[in-house]
N, C-alpha and C positions, 0 to 999 in steps of 0.2 A: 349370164344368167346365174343366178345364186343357187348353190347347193344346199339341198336341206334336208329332213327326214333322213333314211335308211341311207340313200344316196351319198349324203355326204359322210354316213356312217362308215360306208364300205369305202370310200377315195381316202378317208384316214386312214383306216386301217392301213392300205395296202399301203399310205404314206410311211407311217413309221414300221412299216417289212420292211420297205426297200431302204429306207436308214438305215434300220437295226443290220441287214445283211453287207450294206458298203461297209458301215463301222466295224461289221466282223471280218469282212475281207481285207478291209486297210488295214485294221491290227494286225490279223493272220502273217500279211505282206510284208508288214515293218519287223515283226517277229522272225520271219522267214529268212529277209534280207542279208540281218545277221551272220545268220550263218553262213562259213567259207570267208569271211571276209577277216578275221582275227589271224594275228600272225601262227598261232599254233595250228590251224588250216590247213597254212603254209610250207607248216614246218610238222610234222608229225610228231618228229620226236619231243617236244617242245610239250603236249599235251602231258605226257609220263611223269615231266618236271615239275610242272607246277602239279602234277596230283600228289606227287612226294612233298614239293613244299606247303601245302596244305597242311600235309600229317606232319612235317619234321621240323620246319621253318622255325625258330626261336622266336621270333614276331608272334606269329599264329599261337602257338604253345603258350606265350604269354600271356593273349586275348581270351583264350581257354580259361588260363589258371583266374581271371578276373571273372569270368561268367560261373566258375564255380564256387566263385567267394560269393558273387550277390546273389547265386540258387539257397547257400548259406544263410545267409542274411534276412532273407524271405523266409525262412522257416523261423527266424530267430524272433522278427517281426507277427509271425503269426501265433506262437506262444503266447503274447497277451493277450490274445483272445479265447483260447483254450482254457478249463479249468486247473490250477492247480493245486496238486495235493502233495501234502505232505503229511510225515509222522515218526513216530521217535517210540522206543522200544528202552527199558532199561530195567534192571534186578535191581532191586533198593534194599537197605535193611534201615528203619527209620526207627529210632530212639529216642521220645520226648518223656520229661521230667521237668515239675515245678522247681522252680530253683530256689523255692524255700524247704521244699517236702521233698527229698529225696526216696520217700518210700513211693513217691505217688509215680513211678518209674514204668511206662509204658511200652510195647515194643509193635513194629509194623513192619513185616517183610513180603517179601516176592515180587514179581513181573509187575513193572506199572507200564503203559503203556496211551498213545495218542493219537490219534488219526483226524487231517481235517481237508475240506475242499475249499476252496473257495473259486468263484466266478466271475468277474468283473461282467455287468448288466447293462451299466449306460455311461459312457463316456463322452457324449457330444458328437460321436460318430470320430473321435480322436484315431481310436485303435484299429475301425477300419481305413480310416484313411493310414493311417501308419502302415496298415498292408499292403494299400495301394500304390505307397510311394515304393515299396519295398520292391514290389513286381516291376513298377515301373524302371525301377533300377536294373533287374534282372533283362528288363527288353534293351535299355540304353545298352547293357553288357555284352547283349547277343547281337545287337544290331554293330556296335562298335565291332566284334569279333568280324563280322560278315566285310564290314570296311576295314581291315586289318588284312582281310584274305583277298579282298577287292585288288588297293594300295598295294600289296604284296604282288598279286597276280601281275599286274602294271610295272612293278619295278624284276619282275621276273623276264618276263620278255622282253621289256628294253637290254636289261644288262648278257639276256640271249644275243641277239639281235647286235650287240657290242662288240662281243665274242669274234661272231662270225665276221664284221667289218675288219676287226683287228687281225682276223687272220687270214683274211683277203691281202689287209693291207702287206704283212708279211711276206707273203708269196708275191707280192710286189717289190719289196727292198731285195729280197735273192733276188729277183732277176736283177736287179741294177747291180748287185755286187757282181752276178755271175757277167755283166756286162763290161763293168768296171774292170775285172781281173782277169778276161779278154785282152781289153783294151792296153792294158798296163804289160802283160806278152809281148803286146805286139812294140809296145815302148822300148820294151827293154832288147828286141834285138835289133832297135835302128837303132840303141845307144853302142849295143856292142860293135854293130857297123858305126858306128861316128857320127850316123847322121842327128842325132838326139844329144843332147847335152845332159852330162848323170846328171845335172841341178832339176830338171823335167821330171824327168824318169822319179826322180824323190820324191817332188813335189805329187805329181799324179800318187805315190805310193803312200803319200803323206794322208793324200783325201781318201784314200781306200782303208786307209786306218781307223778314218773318222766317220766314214758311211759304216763298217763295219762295228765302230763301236754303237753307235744308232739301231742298226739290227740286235746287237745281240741287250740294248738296252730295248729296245720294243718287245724282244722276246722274252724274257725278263717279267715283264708288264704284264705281258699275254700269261704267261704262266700264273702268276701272281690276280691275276683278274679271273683264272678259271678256280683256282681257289678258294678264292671271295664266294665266288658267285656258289660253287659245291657246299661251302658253309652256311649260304644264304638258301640256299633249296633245303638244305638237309641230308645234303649225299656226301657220302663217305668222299670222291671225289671225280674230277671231270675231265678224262683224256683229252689231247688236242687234235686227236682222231678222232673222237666221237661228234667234235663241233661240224658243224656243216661247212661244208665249200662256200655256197652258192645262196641266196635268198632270191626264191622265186619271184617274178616280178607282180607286184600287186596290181589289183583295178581298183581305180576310184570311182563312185559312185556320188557326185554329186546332189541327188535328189535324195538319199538316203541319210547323206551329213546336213541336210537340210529339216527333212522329216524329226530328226532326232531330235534336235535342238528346237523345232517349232515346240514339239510337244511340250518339250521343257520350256519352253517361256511360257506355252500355255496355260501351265499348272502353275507356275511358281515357283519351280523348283520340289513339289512338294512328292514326284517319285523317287526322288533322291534322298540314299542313306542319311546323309549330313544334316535334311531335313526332317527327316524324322527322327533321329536324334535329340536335334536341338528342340523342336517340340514336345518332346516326352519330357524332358529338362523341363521348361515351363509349366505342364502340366506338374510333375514331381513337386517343382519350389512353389506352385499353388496350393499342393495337398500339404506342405511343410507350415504355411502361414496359414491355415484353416487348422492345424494342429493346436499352431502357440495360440492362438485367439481364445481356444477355451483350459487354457493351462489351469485359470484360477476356478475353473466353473466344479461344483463339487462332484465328485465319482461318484458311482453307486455300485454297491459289490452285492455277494449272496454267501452265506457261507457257512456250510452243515460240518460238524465237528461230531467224533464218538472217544471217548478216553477211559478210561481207569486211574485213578490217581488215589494219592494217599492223603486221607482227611484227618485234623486232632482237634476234638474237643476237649475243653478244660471248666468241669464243673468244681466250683469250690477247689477241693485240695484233690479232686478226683480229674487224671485226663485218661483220656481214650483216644485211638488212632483204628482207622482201618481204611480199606477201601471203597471208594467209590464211583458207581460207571455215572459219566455223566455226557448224554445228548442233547447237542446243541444245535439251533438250524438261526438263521438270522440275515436279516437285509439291513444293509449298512450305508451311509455314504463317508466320505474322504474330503473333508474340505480345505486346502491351500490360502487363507482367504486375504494374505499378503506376502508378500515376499520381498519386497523392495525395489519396487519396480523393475524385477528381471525379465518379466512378463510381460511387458509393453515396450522393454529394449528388443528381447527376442522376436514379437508380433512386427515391429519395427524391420530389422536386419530381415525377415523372412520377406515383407512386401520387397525389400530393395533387392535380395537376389531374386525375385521373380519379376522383378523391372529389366534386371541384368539378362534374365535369360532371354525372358522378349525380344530384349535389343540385340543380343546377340543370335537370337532365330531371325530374325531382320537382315544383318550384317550377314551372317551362311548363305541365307537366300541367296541374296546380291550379287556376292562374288561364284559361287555357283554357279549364277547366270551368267556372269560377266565372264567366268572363266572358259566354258563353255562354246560362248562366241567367241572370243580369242583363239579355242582352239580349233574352231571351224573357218576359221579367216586362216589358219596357218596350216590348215589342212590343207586346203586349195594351194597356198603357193608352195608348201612340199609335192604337191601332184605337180605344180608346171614345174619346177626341180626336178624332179623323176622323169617327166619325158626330154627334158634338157637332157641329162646325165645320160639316159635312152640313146639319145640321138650322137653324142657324141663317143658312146662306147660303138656305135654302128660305124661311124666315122673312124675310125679307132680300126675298127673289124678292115674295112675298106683299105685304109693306106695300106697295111699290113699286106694284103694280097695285091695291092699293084706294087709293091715295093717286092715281093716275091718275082712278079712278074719282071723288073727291072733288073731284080738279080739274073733271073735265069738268062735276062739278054745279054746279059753282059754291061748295064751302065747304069749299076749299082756295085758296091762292093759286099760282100755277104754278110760284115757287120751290121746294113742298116739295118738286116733283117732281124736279130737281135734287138738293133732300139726300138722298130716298130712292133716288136712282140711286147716290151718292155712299156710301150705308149698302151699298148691293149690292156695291159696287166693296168698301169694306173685307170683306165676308163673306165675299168672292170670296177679298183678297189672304189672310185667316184662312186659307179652305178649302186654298187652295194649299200656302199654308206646312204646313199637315198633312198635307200628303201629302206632299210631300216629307220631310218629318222620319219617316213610315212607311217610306217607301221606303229612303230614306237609312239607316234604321236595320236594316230586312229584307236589303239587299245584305251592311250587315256583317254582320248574324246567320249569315246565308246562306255567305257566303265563310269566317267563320271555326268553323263544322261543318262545312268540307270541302267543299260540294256545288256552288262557282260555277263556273258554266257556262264561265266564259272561261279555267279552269284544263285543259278540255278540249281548246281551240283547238288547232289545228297547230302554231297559229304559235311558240306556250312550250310544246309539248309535250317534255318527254326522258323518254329511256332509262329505265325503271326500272331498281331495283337489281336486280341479279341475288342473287338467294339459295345 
């Protein structure tokens, strides 16, 4: 039966409530999901850092100094549209004489003086557009800033997340040393009993040389890596105490890495920085070629003048000088009306970069997309990597306590229990490095579908554009 009148008035209705309220609780949800799930969550201390490298970062500082130049710039752009005035002040002392009649010897002195406005009235819409592009410059400047703090945020926590693998890893090569110069003890007093040949005993002491030059060139690294990274946040610098032990282990949410990138194919890319960017680009090199097209077309100005100045007339053998106030008001035009075809190379050059920018808003899209899904395909197999790496640190946990067990019976020797401490420590340095390379890899995913957190902050927040 067809619905009609009031009837079908009310079933619509109540149709798009119940959209409009799914729509709000899927957003709500995918907004929500977010959070907890970035490695700074994870890591608390991690938050502190990037809010410093925010303020201190040379990257960030430098995105600043460019959004101050085009706020600049935009003022500089909006001066031809304003009036301006000028005028000129000066003490004269003026002396005119016929230069056949030297009696006829006149004289004009004191304050002459000038003042004038002028307005430019109709330009073809040149001068507003010229603003527009001006501002649009200023959004590219402020959005770039926001993708500088984005990019930054991403390479902050990877090279966190580095730190702590590298010094996982570390506390892995001491144990093998402390296991090695164990082992080499015990060498050295079957050589003093006889039972070891010194050629052994060297050779073992040989390899202890060269694991040990390996730790101290990894620590080395490790130092030299928290360096970097203190110069790259903006801290004065970063004990190897204050780096974490341990990376908590993450959950992956497969529906969530799905949602993110659906939305983004959805749109086109078009919630993303890169995209917005490159479009304002096009928009800018459209207001640039609507500039050149009326290069030759004639100006119209306004423009009211008040002066004092010094006037001579010369009757017969008689002159005269004095002063005179003189007000002026007047509507003008300015007309260009060839140049040498600069203006039709310029109209020219201007359609081709806004062919370039098109293309290259095309091309962003693309790999945006395409990147996106790449990093969601690699997100999954760093997740079945993590419960590998999982399972074999539990494995790892395991032999260790039957291998205790075997000692305490007596059919172990209490070395092994040192290598299976030593297998723990690698399973460990394994597990870590895969989470970090999850994580690492889930911030970019995350940051370039639009949805990282830190693009929210106050502290890089701007203006939208105004539509």
């Amino acid at each position: 039966m067809a619905l009609t009148g009031p009837l079908f008035q009310r079933v619509a209705s109540c149709a798009v409530l119940v959209l409009a309220l799914l729509f709000a609780t899927g957003a709500a949800a995918q907004t929500g999901d977010i959070t907890g799930t970035m490695p700074e969550d994870y890591l608390p201390e991690l938050k502190a850092i990037l809010e410093t490298s925010f303020l201190r970062s040379p990257q960030v500082v430098a995105a600043e100094f460019e959004r101050a130049v085009s706020e600049a710039k935009l003022d500089i752009a909006n001066a031809s549209r304003l009036p301006n005035v000028n005028g000129n002040l000066s003490y004269a002392v003026n002396q005119t004489a016929i230069s056949s009649n030297a009696s006829s010897q006149t004289r004009d002195n004191g304050f002459f003086y000038s003042l004038g406005v002028t307005q430019a009235l109709f330009h073809w819409r040149a001068l507003k557009n010229q603003t527009d592009a001006a501002r649009i410059n200023l959004l590219v400047a402020q959005k770039s800033y926001d993708l500088a703090a984005r990019e930054l945020g991403t390479i902050v926590r990877k090279a966190y997340l580095s730190l702590i693998v590298e010094k996982a890893r570390l506390r892995q090569v001491d144990d093998i040393i402390r296991v090695m110069r164990d082992d080499l003890a015990v060498v050295a007093e079957k050589r003093d009993r006889g039972t070891v040949s010194p050629a052994v005993y060297e050779g073992d002491k040989l390899r202890l040389r060269e694991v040990q030059l390996d730790v101290d060139r990894a620590s080395a690294e490790f130092d030299a890596n928290r360096l970097r990274f203190a110069r790259l946040v903006g801290m004065d610098a970063l004990s190897g105490a204050s780096v974490p032990d341990q990376i908590p282990k993450p959950a992956f949410s497969p529906g969530l890495a799905t949602a993110l990138s659906a939305a983004l194919l959805r749109n086109g890319a078009k919630s993303t920085l890169e995209w917005e960017i490159y479009d304002l680009r096009v928009r800018e090199a459209n207001l640039r070629h609507q500039i050149e097209r009326v290069r030759l077309y004639p100006k119209f100005f306004a423009s009211a003048g008040f002066s004092l100045e010094n006037s001579t007339n010369v009757n017969g053998n008689a002159v005269n000088q004095q002063g005179i106030q003189r007000r002026t008001v007047s509507v003008y035009a300015q007309w260009n009306i060839f140049d040498g075809f600069a203006t039709r190379g310029a109209v020219r050059e201007a359609l081709a970069n806004k062919r370039v920018q098109e293309r290259r808003l095309v091309i962003e899209a693309e790999g945006v997309l395409q990147n996106v899904q790449i990093l969601e395909r690699s997100l999954r197999l760093d997740a079945e990597q993590l419960d590998l790496s999982e399972i074999r640190h539990s494995l790892a946990l395991e032999s260790k306590r039957r291998t205790a067990e075997e000692v305490g019976l007596g059919n172990q020797a209490k070395g092994d229990i040192d290598r299976a401490e030593n297998g723990v420590r690698q399973a460990d340095a394994k597990s870590q490095e895969s989470r970090a390379a999850f994580l690492g890899r889930w911030s970019e995913f995350v940051a370039l579908a639009g949805a990282d957190p830190v693009l929210k902050s106050t502290f890089i927040r701007h203006v939208r554009e105004q539509k």
